[in-house]
Biopython code that builds the backbone (N, CA, C, O; Angstrom):
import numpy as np
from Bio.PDB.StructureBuilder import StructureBuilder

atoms = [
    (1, "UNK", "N", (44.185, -22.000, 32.954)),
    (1, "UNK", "CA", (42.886, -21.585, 33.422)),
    (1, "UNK", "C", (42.914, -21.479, 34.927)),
    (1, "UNK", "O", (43.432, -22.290, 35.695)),
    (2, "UNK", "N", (42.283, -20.360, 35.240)),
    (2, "UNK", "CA", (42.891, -20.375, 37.066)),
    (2, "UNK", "C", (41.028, -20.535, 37.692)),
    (2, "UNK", "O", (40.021, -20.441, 36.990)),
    (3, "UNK", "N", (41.075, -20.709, 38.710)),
    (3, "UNK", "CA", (39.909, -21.046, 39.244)),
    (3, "UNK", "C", (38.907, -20.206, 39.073)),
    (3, "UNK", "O", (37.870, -20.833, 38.854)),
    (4, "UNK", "N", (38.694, -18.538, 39.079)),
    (4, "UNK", "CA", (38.181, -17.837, 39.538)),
    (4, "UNK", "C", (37.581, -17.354, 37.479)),
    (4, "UNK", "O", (36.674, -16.621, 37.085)),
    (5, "UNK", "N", (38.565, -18.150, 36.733)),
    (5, "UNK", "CA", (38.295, -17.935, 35.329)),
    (5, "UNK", "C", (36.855, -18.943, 34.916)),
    (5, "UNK", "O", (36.123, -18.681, 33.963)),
    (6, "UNK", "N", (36.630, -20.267, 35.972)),
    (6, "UNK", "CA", (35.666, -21.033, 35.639)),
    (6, "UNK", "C", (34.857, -21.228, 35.748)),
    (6, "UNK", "O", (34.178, -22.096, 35.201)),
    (7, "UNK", "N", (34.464, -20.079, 36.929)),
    (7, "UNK", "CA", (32.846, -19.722, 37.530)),
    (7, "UNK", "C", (32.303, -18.684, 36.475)),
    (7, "UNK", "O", (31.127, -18.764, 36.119)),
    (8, "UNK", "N", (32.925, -17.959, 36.097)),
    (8, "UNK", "CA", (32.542, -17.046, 35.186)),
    (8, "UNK", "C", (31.925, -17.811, 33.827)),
    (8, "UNK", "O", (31.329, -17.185, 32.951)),
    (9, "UNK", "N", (32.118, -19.019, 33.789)),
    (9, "UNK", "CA", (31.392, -18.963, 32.417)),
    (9, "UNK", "C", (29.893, -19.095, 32.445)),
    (9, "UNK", "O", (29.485, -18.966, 31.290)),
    (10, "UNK", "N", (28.960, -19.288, 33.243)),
    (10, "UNK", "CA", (27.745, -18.856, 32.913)),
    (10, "UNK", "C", (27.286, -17.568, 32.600)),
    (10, "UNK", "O", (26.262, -17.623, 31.919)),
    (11, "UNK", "N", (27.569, -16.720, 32.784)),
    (11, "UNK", "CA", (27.420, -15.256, 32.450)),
    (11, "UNK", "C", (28.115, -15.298, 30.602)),
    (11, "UNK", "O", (27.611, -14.909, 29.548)),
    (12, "UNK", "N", (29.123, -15.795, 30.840)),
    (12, "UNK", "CA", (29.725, -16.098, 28.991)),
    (12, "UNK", "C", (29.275, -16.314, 28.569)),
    (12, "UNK", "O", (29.251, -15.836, 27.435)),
    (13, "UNK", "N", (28.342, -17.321, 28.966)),
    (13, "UNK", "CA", (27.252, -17.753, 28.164)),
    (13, "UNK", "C", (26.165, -17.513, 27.144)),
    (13, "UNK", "O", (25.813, -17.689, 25.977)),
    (14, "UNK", "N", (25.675, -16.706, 28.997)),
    (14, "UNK", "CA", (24.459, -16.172, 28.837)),
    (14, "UNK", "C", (24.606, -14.736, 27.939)),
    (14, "UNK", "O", (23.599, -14.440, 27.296)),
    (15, "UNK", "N", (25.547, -13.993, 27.857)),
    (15, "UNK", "CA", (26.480, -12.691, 26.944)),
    (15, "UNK", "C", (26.336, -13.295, 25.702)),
    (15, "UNK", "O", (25.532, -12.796, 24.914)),
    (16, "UNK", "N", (27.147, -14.551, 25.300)),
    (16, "UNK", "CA", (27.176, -14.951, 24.081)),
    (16, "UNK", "C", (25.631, -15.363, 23.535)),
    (16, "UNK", "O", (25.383, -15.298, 22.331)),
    (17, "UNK", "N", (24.808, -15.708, 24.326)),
    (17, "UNK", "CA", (23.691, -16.212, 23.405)),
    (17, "UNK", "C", (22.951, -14.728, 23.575)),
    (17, "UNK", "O", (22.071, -14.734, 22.714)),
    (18, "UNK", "N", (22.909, -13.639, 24.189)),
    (18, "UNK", "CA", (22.628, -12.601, 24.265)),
    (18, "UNK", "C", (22.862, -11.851, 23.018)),
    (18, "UNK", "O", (21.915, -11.271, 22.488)),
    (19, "UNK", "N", (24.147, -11.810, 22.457)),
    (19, "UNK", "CA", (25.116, -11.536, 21.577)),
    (19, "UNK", "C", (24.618, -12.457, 20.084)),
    (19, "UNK", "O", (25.235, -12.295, 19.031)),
    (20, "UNK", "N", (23.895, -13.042, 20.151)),
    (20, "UNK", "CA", (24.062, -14.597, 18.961)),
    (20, "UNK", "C", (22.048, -13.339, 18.549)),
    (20, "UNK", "O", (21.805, -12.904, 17.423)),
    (21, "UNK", "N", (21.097, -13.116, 19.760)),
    (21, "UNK", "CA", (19.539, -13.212, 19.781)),
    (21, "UNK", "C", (20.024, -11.843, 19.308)),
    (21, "UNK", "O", (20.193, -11.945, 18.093)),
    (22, "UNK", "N", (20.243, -10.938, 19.608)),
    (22, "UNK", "CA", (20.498, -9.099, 19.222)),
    (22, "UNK", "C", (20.816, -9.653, 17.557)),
    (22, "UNK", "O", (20.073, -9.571, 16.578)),
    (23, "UNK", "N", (21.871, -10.095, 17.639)),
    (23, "UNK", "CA", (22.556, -10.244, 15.916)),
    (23, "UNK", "C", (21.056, -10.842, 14.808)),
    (23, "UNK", "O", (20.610, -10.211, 13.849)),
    (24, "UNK", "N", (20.643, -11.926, 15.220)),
    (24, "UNK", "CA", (19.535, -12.513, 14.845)),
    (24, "UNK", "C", (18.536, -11.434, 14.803)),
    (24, "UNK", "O", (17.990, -11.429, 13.700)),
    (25, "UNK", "N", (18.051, -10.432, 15.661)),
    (25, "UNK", "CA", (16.642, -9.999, 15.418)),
    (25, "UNK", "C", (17.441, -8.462, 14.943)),
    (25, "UNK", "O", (16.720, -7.484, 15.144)),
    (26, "UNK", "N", (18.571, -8.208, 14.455)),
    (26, "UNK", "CA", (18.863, -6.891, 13.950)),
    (26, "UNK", "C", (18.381, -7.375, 12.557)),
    (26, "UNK", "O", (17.477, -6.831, 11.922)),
    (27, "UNK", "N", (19.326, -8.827, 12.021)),
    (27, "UNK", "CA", (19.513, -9.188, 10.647)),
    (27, "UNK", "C", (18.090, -9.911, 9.899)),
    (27, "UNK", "O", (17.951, -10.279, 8.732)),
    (28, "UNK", "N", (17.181, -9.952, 10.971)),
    (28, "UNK", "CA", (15.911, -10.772, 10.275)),
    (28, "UNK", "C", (14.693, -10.066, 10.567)),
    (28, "UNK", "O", (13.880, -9.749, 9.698)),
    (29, "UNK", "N", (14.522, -9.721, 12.286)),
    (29, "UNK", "CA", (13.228, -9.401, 12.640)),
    (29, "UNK", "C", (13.087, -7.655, 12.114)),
    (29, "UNK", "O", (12.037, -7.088, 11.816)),
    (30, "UNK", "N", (14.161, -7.195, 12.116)),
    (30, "UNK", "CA", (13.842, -5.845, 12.305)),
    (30, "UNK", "C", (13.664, -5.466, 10.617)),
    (30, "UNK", "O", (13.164, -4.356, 10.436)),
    (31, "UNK", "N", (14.010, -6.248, 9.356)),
    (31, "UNK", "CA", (13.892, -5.677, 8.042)),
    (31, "UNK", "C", (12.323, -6.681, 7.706)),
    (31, "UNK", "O", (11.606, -6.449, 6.732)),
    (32, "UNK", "N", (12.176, -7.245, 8.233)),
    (32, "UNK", "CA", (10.718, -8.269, 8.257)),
    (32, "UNK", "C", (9.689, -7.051, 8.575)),
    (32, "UNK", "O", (8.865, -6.560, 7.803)),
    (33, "UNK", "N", (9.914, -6.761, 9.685)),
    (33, "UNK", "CA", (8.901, -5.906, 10.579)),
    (33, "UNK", "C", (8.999, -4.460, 9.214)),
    (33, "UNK", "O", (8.379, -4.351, 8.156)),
    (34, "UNK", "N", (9.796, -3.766, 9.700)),
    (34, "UNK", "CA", (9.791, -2.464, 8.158)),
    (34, "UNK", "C", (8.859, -2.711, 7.237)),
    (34, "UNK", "O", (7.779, -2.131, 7.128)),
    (35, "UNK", "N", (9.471, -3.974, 6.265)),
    (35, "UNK", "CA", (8.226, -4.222, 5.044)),
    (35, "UNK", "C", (7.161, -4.486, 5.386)),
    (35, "UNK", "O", (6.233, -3.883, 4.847)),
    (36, "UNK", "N", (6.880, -5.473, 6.396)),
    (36, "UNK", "CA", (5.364, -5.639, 6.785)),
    (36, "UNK", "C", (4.919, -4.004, 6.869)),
    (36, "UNK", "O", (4.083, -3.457, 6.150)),
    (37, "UNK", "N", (5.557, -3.503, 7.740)),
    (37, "UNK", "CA", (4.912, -1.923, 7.835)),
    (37, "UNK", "C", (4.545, -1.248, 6.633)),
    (37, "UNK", "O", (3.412, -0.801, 6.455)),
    (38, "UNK", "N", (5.538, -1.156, 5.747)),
    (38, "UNK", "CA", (5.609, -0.207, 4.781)),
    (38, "UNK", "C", (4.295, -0.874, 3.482)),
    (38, "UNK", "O", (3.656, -0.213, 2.664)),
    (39, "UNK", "N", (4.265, -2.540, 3.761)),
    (39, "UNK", "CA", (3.120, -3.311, 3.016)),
    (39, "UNK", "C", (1.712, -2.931, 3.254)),
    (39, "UNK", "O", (0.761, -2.754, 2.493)),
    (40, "UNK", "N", (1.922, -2.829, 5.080)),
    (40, "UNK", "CA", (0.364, -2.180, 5.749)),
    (40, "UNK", "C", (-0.129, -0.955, 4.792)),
    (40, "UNK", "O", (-1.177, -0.739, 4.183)),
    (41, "UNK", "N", (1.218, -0.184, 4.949)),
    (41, "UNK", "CA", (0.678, 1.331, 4.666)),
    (41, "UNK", "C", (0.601, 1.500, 3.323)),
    (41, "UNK", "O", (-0.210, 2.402, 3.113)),
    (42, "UNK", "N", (1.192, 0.939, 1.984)),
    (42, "UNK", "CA", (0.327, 0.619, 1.499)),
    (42, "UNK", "C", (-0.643, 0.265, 1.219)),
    (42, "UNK", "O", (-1.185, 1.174, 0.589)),
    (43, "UNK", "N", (-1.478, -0.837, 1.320)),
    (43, "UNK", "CA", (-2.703, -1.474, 1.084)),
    (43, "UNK", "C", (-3.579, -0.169, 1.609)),
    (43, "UNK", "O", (-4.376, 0.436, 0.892)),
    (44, "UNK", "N", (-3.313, 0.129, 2.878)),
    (44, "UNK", "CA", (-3.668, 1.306, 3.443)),
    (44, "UNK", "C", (-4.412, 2.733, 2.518)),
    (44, "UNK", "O", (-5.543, 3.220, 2.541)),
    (45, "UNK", "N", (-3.152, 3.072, 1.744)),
    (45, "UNK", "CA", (-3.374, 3.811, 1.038)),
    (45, "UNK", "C", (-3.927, 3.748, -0.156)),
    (45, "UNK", "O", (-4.385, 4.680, -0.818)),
    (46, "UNK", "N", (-3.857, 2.299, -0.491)),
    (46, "UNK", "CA", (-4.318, 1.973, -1.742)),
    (46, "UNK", "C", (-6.042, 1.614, -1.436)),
    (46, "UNK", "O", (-6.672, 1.391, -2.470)),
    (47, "UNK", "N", (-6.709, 1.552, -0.355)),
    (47, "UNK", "CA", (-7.931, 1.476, -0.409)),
    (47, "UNK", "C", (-8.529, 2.355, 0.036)),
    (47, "UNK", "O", (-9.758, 2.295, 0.057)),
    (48, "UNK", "N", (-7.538, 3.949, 0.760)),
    (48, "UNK", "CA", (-8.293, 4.956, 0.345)),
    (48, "UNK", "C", (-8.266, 5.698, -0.594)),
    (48, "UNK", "O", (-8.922, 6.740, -0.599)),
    (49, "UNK", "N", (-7.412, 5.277, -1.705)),
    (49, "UNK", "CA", (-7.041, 6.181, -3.474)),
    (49, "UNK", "C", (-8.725, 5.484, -3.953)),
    (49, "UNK", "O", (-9.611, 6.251, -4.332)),
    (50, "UNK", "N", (-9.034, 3.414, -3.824)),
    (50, "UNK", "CA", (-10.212, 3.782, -4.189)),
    (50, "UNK", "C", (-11.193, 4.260, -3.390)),
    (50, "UNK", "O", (-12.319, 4.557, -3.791)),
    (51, "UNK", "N", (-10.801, 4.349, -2.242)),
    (51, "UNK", "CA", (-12.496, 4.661, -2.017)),
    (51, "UNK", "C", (-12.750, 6.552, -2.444)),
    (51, "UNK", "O", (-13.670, 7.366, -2.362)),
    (52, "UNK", "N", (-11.782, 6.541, -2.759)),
    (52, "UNK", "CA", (-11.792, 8.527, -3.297)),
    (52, "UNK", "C", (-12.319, 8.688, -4.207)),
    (52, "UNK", "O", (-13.283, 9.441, -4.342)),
    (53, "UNK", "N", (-11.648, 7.804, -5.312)),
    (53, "UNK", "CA", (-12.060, 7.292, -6.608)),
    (53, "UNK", "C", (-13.389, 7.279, -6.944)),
    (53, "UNK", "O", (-13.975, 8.070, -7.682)),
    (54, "UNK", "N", (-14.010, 5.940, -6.113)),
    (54, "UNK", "CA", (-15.000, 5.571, -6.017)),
    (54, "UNK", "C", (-16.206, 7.264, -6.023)),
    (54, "UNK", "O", (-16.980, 7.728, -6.860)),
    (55, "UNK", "N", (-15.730, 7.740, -4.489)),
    (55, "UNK", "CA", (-16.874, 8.970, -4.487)),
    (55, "UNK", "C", (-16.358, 9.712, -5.323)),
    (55, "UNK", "O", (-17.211, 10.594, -5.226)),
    (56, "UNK", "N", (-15.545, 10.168, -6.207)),
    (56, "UNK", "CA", (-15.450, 10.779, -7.037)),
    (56, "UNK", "C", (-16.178, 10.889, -7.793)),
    (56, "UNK", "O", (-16.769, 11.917, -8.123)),
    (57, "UNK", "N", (-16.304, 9.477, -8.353)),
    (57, "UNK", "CA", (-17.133, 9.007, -9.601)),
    (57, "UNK", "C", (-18.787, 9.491, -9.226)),
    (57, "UNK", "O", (-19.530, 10.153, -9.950)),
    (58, "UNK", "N", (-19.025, 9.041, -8.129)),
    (58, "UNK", "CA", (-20.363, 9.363, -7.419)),
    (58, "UNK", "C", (-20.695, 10.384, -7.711)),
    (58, "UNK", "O", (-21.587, 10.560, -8.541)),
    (59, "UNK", "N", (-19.864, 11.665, -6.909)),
    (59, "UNK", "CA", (-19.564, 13.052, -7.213)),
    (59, "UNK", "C", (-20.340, 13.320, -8.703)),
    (59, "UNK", "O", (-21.490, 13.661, -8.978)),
    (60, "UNK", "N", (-19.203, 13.016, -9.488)),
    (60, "UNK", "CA", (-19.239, 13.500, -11.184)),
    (60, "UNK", "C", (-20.252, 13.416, -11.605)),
    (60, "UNK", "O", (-20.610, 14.294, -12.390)),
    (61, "UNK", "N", (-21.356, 12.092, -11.197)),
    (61, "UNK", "CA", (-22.459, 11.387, -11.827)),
    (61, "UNK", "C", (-23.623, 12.481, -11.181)),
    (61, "UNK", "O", (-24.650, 12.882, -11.727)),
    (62, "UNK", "N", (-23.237, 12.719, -10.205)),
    (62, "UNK", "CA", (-24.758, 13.539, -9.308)),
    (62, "UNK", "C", (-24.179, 14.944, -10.277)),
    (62, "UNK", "O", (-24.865, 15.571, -11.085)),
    (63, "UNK", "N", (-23.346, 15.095, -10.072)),
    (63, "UNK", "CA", (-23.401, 16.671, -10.683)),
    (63, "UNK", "C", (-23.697, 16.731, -12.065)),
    (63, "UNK", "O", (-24.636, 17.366, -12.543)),
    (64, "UNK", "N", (-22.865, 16.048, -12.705)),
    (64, "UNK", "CA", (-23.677, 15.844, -14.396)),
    (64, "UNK", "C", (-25.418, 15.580, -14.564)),
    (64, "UNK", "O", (-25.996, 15.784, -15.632)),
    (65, "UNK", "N", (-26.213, 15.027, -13.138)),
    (65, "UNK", "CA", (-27.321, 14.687, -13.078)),
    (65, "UNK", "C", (-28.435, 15.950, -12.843)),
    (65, "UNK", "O", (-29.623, 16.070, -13.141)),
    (66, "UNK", "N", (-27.398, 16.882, -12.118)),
    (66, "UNK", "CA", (-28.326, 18.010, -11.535)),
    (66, "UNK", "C", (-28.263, 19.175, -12.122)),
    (66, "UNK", "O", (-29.138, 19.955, -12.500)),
    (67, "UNK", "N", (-26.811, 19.205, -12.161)),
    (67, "UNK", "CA", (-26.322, 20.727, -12.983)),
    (67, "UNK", "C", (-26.573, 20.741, -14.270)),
    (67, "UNK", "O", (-27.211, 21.699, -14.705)),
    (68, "UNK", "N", (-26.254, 19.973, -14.935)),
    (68, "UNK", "CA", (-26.252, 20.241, -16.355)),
    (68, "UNK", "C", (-27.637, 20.209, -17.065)),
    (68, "UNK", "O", (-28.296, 19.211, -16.775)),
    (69, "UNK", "N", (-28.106, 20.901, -17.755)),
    (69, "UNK", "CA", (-29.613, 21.098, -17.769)),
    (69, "UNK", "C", (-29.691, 19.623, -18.820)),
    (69, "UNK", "O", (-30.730, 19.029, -18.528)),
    (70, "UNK", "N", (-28.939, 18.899, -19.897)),
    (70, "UNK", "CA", (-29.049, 18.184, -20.996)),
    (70, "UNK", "C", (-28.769, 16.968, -20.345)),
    (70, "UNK", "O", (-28.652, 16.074, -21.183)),
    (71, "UNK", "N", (-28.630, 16.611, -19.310)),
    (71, "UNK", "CA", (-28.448, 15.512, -18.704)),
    (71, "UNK", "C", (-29.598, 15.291, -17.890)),
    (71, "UNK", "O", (-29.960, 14.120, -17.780)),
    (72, "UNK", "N", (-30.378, 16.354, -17.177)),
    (72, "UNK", "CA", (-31.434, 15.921, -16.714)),
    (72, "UNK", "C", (-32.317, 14.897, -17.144)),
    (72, "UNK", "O", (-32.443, 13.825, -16.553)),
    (73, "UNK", "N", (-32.933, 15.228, -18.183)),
    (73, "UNK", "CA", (-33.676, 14.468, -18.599)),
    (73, "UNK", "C", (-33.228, 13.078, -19.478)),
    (73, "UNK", "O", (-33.959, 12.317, -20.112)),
    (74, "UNK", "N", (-31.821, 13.034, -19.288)),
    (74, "UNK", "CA", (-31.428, 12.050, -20.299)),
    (74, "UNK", "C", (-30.098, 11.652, -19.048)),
    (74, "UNK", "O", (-28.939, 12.063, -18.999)),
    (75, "UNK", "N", (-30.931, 10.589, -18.028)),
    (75, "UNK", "CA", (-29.858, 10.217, -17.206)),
    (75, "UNK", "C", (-28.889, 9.126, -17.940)),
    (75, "UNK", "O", (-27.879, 8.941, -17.261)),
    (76, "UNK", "N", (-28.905, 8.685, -18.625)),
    (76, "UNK", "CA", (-28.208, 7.572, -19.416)),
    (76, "UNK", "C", (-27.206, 8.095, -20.138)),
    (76, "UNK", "O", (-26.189, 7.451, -20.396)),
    (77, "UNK", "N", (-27.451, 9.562, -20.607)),
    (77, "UNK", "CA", (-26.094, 10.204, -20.658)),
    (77, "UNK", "C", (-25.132, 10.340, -20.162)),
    (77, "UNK", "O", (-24.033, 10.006, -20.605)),
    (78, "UNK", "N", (-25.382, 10.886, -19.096)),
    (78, "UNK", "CA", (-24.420, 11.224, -17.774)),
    (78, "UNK", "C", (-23.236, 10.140, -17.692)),
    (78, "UNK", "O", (-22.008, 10.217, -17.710)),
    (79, "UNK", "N", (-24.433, 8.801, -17.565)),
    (79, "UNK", "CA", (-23.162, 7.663, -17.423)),
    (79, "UNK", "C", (-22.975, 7.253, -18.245)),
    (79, "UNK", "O", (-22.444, 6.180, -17.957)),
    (80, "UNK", "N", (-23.043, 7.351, -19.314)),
    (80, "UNK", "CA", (-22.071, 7.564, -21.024)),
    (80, "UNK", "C", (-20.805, 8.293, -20.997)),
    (80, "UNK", "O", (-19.723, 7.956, -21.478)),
    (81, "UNK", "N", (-21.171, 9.513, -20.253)),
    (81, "UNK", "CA", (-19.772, 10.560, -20.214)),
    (81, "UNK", "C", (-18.470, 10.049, -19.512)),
    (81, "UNK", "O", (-17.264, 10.060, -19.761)),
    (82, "UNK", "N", (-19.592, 9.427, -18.145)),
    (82, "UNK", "CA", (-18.186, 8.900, -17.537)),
    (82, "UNK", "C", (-17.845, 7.615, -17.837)),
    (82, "UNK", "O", (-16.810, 7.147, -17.362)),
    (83, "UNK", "N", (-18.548, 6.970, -18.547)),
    (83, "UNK", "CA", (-17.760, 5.672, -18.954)),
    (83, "UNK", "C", (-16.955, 6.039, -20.083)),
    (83, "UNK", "O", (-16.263, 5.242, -20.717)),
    (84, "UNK", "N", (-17.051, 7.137, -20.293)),
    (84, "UNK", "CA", (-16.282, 7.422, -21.812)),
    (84, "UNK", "C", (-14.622, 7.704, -21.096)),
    (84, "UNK", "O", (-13.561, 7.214, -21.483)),
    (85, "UNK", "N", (-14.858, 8.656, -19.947)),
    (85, "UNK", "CA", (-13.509, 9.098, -19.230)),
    (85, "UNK", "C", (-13.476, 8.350, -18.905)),
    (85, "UNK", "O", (-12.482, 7.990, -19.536)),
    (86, "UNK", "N", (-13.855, 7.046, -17.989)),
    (86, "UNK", "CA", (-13.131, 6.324, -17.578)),
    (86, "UNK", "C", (-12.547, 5.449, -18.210)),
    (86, "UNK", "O", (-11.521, 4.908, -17.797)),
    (87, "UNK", "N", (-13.294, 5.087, -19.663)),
    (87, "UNK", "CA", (-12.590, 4.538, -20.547)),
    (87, "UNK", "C", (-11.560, 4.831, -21.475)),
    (87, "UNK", "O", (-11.192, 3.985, -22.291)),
    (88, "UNK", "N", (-10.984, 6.155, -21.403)),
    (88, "UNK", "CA", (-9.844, 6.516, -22.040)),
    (88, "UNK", "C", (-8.979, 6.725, -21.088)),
    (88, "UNK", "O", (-7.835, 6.757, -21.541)),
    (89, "UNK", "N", (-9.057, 6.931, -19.607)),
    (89, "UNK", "CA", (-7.883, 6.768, -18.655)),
    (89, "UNK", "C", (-7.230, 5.192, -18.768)),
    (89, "UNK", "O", (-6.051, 4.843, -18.825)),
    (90, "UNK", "N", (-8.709, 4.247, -18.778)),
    (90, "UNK", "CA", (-8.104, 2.907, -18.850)),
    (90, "UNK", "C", (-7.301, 2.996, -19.664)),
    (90, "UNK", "O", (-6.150, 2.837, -19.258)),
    (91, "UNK", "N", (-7.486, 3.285, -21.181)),
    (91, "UNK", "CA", (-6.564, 2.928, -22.590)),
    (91, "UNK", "C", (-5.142, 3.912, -22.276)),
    (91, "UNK", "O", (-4.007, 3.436, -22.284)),
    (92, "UNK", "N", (-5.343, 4.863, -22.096)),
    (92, "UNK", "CA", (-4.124, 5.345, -21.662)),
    (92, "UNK", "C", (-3.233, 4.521, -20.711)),
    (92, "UNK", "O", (-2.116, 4.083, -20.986)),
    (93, "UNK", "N", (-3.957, 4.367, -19.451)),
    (93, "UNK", "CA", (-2.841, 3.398, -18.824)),
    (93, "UNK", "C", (-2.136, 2.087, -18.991)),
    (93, "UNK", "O", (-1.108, 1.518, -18.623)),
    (94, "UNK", "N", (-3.466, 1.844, -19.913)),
    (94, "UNK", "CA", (-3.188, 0.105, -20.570)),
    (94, "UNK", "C", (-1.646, 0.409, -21.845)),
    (94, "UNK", "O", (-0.823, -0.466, -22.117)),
    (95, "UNK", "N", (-1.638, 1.686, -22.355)),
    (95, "UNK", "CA", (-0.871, 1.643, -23.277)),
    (95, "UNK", "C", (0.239, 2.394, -22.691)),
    (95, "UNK", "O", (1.155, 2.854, -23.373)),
    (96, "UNK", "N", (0.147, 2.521, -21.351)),
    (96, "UNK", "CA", (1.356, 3.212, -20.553)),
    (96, "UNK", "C", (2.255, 1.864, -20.298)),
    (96, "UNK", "O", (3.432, 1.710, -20.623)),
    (97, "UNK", "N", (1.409, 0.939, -19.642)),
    (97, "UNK", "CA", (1.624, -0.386, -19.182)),
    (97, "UNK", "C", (2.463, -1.094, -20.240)),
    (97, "UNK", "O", (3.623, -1.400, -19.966)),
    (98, "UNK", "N", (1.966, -1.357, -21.374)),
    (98, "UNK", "CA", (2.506, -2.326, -22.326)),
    (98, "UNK", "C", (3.865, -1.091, -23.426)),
    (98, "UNK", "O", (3.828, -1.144, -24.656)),
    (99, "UNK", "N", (4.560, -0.443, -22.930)),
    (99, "UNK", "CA", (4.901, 0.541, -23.817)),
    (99, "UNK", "C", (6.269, -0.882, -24.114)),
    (99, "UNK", "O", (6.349, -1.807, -23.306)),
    (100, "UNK", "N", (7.116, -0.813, -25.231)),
    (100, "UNK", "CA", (7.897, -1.330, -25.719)),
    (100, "UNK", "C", (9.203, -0.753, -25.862)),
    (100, "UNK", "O", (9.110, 0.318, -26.462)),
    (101, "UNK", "N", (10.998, -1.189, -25.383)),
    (101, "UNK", "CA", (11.461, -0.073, -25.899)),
    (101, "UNK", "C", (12.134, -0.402, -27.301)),
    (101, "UNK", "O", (12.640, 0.500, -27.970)),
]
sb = StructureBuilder()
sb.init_structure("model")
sb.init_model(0)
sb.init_chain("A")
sb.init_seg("    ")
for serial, (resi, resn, name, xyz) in enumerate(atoms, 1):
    if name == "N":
        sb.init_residue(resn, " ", resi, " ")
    sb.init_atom(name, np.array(xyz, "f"), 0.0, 1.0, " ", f" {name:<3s}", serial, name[0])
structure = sb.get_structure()
């Protein structure tokens, strides 16, 4: 070891733990951070599918309420119809869900 080799090791050091924090936040922080993201943008999207949903349904109900001359007077229909669709999308998906192979 010659003299001029032993001043240098603080910088070695400071390289190696430099070297140790990069390795650490490639292998942990940076696939952490992604999913959190990709989790955001889900939820994200998933509470504007319902809120679409939602006015959809709104939608369907006013127009079955106004347009259709046999619903006028018989608002309790209207939301018969759509509980009927919405109740066979449910069964459909429920039996998408549980399929067996």
């Amino acid at each position: 070891m010659g003299a001029g080799h032993g001043r240098d090791w603080p910088s070695q050091a400071a390289g190696k733990v430099e070297e140790a924090v990069s390795l650490v936040r490639d292998r942990a922080v940076r696939p952490i951070t992604k999913g959190v993201r990709y989790l955001i943008f889900a939820v994200l999207a998933g509470a504007v599918a319902l809120l679409l949903l939602v006015l959809l349904a709104v939608f369907a109900l006013r127009v079955l309420d106004t347009e259709v001359p046999v619903f006028r007077t018989r608002v309790w229909a209207s939301y018969l119809v759509l509980a009927g669709i919405f109740w066979v999308a449910g069964l459909l998906l429920t039996r998408m869900r549980h399929r067996r192979n």
